[in-house]
N, CA and C atoms as a LAMMPS dump frame, in Angstrom:
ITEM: TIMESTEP
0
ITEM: NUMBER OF ATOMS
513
ITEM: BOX BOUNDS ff ff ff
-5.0000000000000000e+02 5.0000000000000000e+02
-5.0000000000000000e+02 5.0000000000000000e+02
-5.0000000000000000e+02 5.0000000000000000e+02
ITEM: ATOMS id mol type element x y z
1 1 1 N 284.425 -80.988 346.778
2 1 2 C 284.266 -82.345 346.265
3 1 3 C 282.793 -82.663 346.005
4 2 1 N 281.904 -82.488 346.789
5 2 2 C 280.151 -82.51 346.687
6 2 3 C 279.529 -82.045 345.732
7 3 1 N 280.537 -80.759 345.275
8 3 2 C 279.919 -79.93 344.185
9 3 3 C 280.48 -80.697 342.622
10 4 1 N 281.862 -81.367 342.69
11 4 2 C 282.265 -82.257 341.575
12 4 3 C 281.481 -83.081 341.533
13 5 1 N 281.091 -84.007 342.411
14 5 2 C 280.284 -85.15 342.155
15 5 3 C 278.623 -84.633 342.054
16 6 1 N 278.114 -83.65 341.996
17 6 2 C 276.754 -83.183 341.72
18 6 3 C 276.837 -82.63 340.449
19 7 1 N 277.95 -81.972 339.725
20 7 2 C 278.45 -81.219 338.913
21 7 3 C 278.62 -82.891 337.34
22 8 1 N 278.78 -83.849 338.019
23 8 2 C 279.178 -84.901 337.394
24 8 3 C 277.983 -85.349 336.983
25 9 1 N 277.173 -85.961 337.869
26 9 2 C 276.113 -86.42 338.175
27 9 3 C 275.149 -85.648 336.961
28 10 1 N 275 -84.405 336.985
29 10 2 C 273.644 -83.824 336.484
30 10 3 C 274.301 -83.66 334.683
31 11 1 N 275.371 -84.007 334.697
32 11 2 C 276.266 -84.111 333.067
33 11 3 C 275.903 -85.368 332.824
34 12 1 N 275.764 -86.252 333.626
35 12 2 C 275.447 -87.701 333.324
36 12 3 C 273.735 -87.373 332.723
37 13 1 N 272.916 -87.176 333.816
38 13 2 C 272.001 -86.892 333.856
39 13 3 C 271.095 -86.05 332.538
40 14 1 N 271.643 -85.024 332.271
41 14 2 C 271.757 -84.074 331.097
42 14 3 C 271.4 -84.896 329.838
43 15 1 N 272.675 -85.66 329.764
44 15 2 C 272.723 -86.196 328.429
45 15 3 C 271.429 -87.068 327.992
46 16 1 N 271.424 -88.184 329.448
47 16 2 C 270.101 -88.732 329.22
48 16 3 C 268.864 -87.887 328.769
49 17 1 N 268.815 -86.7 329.238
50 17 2 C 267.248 -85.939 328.886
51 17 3 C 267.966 -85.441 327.638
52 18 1 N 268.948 -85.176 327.094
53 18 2 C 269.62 -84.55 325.745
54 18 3 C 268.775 -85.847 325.009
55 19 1 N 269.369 -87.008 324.944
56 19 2 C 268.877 -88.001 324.485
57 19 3 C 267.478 -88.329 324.05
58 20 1 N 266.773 -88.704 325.235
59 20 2 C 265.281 -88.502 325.423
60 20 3 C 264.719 -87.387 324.42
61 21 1 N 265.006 -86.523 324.517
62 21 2 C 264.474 -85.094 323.966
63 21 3 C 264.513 -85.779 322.145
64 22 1 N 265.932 -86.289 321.845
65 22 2 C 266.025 -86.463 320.164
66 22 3 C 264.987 -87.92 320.328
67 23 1 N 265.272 -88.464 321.159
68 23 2 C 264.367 -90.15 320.942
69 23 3 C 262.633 -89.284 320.092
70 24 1 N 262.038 -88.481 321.126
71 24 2 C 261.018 -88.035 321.152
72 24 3 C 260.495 -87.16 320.126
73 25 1 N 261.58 -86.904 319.338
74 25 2 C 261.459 -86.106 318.09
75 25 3 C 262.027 -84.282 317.76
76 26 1 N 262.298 -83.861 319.341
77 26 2 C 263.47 -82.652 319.395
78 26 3 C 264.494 -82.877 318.186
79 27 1 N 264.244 -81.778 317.193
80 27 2 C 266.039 -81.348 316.824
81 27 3 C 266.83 -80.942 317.52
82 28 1 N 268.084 -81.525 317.277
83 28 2 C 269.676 -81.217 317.777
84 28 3 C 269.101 -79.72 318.332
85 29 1 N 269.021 -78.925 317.752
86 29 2 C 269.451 -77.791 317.8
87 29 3 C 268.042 -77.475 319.116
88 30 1 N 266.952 -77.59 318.764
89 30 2 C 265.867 -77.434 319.782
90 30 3 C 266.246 -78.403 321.31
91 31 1 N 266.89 -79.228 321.271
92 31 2 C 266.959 -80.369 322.444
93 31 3 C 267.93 -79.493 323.034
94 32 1 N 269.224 -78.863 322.346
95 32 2 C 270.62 -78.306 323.15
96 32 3 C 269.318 -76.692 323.875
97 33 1 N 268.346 -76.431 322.997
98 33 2 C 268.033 -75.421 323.745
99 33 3 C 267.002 -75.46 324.465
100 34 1 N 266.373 -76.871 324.724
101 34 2 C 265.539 -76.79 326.082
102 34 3 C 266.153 -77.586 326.804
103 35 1 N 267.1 -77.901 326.543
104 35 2 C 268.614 -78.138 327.801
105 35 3 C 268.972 -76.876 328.206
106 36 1 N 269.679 -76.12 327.56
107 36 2 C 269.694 -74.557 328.286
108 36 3 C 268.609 -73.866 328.917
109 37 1 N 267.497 -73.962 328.455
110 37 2 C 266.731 -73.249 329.13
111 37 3 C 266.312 -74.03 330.429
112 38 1 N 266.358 -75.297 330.481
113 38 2 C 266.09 -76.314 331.74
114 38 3 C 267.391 -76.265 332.702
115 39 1 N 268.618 -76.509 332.242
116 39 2 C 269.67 -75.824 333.311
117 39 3 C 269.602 -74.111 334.001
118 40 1 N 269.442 -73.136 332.955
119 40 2 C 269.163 -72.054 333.931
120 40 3 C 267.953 -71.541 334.684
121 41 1 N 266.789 -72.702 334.126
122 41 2 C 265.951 -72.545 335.396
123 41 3 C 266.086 -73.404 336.92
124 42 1 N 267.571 -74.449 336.96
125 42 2 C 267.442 -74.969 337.849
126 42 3 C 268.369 -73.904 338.58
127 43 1 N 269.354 -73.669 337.811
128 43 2 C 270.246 -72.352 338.661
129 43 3 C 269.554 -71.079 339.397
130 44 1 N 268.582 -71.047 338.686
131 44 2 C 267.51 -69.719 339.33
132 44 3 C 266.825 -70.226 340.026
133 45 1 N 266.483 -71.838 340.028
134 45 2 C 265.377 -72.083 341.674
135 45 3 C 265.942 -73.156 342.201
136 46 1 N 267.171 -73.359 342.248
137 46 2 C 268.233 -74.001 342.66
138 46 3 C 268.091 -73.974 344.427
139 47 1 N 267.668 -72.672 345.418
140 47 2 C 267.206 -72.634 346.163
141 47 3 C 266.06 -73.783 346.833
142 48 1 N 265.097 -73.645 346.007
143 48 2 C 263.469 -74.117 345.985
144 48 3 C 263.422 -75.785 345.734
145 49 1 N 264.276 -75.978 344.828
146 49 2 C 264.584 -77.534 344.796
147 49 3 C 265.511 -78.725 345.61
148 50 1 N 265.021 -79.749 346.362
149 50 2 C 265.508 -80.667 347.106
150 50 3 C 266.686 -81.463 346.205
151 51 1 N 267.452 -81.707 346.741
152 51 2 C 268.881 -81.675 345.599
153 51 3 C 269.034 -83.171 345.434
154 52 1 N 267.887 -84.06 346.188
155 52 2 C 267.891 -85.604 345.525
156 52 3 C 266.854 -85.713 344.577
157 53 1 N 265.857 -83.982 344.628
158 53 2 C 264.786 -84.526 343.211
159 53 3 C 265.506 -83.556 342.181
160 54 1 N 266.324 -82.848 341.905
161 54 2 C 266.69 -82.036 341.088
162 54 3 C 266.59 -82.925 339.483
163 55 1 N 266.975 -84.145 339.293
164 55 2 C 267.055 -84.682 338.605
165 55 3 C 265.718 -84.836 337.972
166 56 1 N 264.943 -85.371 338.376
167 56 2 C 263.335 -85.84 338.046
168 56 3 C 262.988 -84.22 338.156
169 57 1 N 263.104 -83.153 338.843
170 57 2 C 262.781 -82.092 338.209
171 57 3 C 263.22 -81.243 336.686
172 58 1 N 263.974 -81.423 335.899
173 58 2 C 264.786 -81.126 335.322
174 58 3 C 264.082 -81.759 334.035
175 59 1 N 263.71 -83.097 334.533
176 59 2 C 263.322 -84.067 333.695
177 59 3 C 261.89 -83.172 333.121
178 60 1 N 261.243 -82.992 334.319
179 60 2 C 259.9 -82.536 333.777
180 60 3 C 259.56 -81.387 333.026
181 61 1 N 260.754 -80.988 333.334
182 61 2 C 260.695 -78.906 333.02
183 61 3 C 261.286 -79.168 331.587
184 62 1 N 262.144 -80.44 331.328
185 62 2 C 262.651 -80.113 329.588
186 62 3 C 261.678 -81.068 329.219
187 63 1 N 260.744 -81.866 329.624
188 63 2 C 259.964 -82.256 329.1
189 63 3 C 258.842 -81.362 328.554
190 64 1 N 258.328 -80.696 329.608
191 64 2 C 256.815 -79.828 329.562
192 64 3 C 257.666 -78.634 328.413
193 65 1 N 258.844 -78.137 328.514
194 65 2 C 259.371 -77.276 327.353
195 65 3 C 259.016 -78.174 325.737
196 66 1 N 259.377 -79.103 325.527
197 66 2 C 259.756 -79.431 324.726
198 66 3 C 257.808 -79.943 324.28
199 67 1 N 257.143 -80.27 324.85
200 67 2 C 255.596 -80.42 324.472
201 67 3 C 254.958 -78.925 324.581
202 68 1 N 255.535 -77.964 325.193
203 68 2 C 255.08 -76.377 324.417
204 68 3 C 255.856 -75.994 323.089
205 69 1 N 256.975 -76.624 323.015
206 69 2 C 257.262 -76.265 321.451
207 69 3 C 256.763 -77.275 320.449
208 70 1 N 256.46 -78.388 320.457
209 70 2 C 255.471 -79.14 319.864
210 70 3 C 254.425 -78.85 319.721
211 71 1 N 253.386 -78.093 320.795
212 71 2 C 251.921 -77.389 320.442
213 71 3 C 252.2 -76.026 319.813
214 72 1 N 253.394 -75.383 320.112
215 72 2 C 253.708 -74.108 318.622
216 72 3 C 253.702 -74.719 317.143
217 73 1 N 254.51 -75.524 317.268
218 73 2 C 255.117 -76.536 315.776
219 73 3 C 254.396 -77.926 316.086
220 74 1 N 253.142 -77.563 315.281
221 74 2 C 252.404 -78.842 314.814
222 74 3 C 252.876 -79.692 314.067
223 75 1 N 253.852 -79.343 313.186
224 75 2 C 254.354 -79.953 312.334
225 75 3 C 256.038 -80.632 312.963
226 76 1 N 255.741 -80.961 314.292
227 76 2 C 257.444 -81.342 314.523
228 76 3 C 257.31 -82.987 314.533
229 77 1 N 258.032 -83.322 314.315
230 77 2 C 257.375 -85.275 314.933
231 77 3 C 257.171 -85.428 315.753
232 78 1 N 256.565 -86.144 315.972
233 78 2 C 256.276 -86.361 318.143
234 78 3 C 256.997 -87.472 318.327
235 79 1 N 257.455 -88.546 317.432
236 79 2 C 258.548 -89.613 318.255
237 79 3 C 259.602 -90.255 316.81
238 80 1 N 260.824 -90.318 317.261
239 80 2 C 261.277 -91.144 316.344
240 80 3 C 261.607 -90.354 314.932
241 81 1 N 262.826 -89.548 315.12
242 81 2 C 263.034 -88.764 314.23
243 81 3 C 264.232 -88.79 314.04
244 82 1 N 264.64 -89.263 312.286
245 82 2 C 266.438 -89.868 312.49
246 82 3 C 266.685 -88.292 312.023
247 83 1 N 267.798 -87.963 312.578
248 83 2 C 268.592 -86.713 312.693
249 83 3 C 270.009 -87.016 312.421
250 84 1 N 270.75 -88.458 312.633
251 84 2 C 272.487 -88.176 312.074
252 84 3 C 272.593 -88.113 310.493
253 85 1 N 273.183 -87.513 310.263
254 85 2 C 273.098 -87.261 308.502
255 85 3 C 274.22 -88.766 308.029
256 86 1 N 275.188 -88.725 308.985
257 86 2 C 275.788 -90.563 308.404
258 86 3 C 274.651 -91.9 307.953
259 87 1 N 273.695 -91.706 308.947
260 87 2 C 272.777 -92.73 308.407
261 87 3 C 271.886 -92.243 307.335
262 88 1 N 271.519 -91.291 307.58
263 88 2 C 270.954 -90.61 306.844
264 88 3 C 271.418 -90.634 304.827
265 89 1 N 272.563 -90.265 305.108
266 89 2 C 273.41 -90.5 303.744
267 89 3 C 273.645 -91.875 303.205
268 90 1 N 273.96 -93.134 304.604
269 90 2 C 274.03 -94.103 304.521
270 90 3 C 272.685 -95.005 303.579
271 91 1 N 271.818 -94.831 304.133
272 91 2 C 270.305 -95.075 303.468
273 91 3 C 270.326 -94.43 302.366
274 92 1 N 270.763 -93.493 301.856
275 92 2 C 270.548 -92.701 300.684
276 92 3 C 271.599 -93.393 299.22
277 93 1 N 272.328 -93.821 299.823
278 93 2 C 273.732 -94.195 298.63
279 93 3 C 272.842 -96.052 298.644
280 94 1 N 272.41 -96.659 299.695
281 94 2 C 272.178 -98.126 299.612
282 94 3 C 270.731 -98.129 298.971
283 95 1 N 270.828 -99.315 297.974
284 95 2 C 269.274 -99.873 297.623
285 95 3 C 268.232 -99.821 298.77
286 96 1 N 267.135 -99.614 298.751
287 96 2 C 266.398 -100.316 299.718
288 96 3 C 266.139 -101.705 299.491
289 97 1 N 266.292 -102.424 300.481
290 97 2 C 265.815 -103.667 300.796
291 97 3 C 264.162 -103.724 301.085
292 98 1 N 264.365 -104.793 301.708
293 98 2 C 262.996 -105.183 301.48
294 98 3 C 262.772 -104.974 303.493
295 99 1 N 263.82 -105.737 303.141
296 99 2 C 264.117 -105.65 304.86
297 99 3 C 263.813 -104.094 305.762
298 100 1 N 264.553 -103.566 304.782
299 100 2 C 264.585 -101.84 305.228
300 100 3 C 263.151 -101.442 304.938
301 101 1 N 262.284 -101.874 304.169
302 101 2 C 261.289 -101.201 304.342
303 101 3 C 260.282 -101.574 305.107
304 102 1 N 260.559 -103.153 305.376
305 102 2 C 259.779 -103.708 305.911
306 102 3 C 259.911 -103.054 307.73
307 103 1 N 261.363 -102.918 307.737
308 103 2 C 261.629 -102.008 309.393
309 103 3 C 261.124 -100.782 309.605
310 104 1 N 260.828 -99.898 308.624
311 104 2 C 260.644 -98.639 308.455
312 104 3 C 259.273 -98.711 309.002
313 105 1 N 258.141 -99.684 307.444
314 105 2 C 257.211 -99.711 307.78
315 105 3 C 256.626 -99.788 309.674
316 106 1 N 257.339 -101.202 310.075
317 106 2 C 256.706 -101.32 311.561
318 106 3 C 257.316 -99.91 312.356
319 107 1 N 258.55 -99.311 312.475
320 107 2 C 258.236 -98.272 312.892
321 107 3 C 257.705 -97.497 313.025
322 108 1 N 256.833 -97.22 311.681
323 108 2 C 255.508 -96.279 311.822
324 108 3 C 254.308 -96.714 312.671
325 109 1 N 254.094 -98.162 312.398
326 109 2 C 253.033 -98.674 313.263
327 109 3 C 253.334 -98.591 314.707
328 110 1 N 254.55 -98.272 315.183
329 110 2 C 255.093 -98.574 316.47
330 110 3 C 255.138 -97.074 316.65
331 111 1 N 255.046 -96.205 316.449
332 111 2 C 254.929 -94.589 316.288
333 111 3 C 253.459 -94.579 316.514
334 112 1 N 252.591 -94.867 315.748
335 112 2 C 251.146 -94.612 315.685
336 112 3 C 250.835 -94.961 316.954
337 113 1 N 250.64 -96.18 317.232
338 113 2 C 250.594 -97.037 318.529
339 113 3 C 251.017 -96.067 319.94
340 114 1 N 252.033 -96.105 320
341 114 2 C 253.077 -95.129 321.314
342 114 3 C 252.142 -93.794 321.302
343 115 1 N 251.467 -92.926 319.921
344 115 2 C 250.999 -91.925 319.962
345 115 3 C 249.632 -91.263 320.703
346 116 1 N 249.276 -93.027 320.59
347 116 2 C 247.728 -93.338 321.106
348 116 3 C 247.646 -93.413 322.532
349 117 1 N 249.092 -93.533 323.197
350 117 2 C 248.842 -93.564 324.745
351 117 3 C 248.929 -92.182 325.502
352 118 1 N 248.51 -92.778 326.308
353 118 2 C 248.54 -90.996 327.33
354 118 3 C 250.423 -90.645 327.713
355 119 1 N 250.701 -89.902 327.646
356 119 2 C 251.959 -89.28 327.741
357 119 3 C 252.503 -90.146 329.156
358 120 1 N 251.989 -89.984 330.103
359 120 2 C 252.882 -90.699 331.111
360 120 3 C 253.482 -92.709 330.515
361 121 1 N 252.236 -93.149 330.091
362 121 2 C 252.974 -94.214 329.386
363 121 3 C 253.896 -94.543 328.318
364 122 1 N 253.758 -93.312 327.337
365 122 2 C 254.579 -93.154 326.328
366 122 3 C 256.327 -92.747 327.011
367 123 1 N 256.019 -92.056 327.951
368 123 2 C 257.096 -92.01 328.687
369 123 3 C 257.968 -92.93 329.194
370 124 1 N 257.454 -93.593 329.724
371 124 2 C 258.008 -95.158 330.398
372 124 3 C 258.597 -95.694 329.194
373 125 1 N 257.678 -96.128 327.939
374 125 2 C 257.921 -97.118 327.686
375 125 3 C 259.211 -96.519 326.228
376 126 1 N 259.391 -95.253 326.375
377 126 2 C 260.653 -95.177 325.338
378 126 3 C 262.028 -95.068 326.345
379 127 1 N 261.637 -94.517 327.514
380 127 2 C 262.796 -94.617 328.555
381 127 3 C 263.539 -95.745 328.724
382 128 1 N 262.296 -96.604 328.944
383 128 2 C 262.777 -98.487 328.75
384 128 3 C 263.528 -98.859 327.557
385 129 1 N 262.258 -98.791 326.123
386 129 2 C 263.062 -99.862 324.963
387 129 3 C 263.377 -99.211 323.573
388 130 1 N 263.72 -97.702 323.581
389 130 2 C 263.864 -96.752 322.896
390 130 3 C 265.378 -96.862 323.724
391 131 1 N 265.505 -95.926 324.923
392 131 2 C 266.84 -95.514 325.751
393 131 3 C 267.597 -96.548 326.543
394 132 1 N 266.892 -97.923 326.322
395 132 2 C 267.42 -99.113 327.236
396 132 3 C 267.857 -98.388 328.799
397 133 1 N 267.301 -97.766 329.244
398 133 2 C 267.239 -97.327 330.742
399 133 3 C 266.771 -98.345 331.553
400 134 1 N 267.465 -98.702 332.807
401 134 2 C 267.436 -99.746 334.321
402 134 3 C 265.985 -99.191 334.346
403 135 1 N 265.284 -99.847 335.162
404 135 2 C 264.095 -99.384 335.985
405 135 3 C 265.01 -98.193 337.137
406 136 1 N 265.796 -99.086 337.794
407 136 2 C 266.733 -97.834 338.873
408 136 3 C 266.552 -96.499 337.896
409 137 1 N 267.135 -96.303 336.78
410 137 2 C 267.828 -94.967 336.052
411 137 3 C 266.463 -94.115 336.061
412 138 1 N 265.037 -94.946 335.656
413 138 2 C 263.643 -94.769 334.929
414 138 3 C 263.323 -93.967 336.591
415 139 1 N 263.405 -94.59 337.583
416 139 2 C 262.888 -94.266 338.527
417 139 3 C 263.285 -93.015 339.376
418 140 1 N 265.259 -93.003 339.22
419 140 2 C 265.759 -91.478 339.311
420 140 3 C 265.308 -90.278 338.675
421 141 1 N 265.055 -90.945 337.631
422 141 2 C 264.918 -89.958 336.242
423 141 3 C 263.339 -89.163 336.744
424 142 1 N 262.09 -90.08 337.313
425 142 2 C 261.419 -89.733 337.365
426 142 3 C 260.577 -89.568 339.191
427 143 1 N 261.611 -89.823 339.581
428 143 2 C 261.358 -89.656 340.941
429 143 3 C 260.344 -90.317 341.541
430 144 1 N 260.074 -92.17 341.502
431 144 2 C 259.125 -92.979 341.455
432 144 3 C 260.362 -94.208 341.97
433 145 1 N 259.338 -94.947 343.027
434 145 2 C 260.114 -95.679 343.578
435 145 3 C 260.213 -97.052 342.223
436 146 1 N 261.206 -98.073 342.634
437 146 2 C 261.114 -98.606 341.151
438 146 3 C 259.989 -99.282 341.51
439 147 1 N 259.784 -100.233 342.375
440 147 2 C 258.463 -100.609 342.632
441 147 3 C 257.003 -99.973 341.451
442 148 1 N 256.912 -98.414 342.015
443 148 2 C 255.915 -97.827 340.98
444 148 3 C 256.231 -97.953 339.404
445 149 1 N 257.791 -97.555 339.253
446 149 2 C 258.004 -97.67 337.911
447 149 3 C 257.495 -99.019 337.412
448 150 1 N 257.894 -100.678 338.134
449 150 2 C 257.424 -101.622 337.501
450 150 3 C 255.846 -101.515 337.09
451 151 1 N 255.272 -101.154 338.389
452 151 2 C 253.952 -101.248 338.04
453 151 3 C 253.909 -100.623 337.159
454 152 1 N 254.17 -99.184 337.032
455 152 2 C 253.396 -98.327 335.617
456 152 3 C 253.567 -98.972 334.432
457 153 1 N 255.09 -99.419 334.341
458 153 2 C 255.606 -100.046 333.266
459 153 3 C 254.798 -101.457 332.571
460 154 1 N 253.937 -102.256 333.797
461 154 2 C 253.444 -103.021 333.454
462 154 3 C 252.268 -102.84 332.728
463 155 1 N 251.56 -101.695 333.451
464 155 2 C 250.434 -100.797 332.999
465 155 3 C 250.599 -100.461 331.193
466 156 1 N 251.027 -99.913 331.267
467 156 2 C 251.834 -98.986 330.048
468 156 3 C 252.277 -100.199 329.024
469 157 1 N 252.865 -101.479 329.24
470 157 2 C 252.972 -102.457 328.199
471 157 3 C 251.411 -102.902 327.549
472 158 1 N 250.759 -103.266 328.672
473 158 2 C 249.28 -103.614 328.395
474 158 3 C 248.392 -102.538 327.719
475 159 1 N 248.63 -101.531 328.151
476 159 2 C 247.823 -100.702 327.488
477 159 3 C 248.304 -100.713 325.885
478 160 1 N 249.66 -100.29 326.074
479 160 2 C 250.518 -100.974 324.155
480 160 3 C 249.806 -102.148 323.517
481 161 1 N 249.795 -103.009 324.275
482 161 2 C 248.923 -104.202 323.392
483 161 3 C 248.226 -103.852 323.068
484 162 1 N 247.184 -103.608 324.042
485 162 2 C 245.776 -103.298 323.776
486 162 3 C 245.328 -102.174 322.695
487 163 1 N 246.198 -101.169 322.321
488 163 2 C 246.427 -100.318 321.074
489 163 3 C 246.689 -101.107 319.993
490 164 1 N 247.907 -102.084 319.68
491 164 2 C 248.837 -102.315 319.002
492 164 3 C 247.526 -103.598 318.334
493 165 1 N 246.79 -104.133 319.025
494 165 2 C 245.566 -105.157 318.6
495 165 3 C 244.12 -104.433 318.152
496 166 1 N 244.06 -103.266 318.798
497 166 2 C 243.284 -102.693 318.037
498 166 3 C 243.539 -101.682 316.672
499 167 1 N 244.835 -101.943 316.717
500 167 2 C 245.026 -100.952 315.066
501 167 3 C 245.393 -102.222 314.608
502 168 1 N 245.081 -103.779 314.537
503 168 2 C 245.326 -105.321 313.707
504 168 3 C 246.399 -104.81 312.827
505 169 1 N 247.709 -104.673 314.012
506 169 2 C 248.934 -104.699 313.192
507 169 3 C 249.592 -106.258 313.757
508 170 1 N 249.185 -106.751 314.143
509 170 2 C 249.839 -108.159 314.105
510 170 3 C 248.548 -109.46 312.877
511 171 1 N 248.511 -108.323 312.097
512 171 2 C 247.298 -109.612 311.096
513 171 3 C 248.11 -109.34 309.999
């Protein structure tokens, strides 16, 4: 039964970093494989790891994978990369609006911005309002009491401003 509900748990778990991985700019196909390669390194040090941080470990190892295949492929996006071909097609058959470009546009500014922070904040803050993740989920995920998560999180908004006003995208 311990092993169903751990077996459950890290499928729950999974998906979220499956997720994360495409939020961040992973293709499908690259995200399913530093998911594989991040599950059979937990099976091989499955030993070595405390089985309430397995999670926040897992996290870091398909993270740090997925920023060594980004410094191979300079050319991958680093955040915010639409990948379903329904929308994809969807946008393609509709006019653009004005609206639509006007969303597009601030996404880029909101890309540029996020790019400018140091990785641990960029972290937080797509976990939050990219993945709508609890502080609880943010804090499993990363093995930080939520307490710290608020703080960082608070950190990490301010520092966003403080980017987001110096590239005078609110003029």
């Amino acid at each position: 039964m311990k092993d169903e509900a751990l077996e459950s748990l890290l499928s729950n778990e999974i998906k979220i970093i499956f997720k994360y991985l495409i939020k961040i700019g992973a293709g499908k196909e690259d995200a399913e494989d530093i998911i594989q390669e991040t599950l059979y390194q937990a099976m091989v040090n499955i030993d070595a790891i405390h089985e309430e941080k397995i999670i926040s470990w897992m996290f870091k190892v398909a993270i740090n994978k997925y920023y060594n295949l980004y410094n191979k492929n300079k050319n991958l996006n680093k955040y915010v990369c639409i990948t379903d071909d329904k929308i994809l097609r969807k946008i393609s058959e509709e006019t653009l609006t004005e609206d639509h470009i006007l969303n597009e546009e601030y996404q880029t500014y909101v890309n540029k911005a996020l790019n400018l922070l140091k990785p641990s904040y960029r972290n937080l803050l797509v976990l939050k309002y990219f993945m709508d993740l609890s502080y609880k989920d943010i804090s499993k995920l990363l093995d930080f009491s939520e307490d710290k998560v608020k703080t960082y999180m608070y950190r990490s908004r301010n520092k966003f401003r403080e980017v987001w006003e110096e590239l005078n995208y609110d003029r």
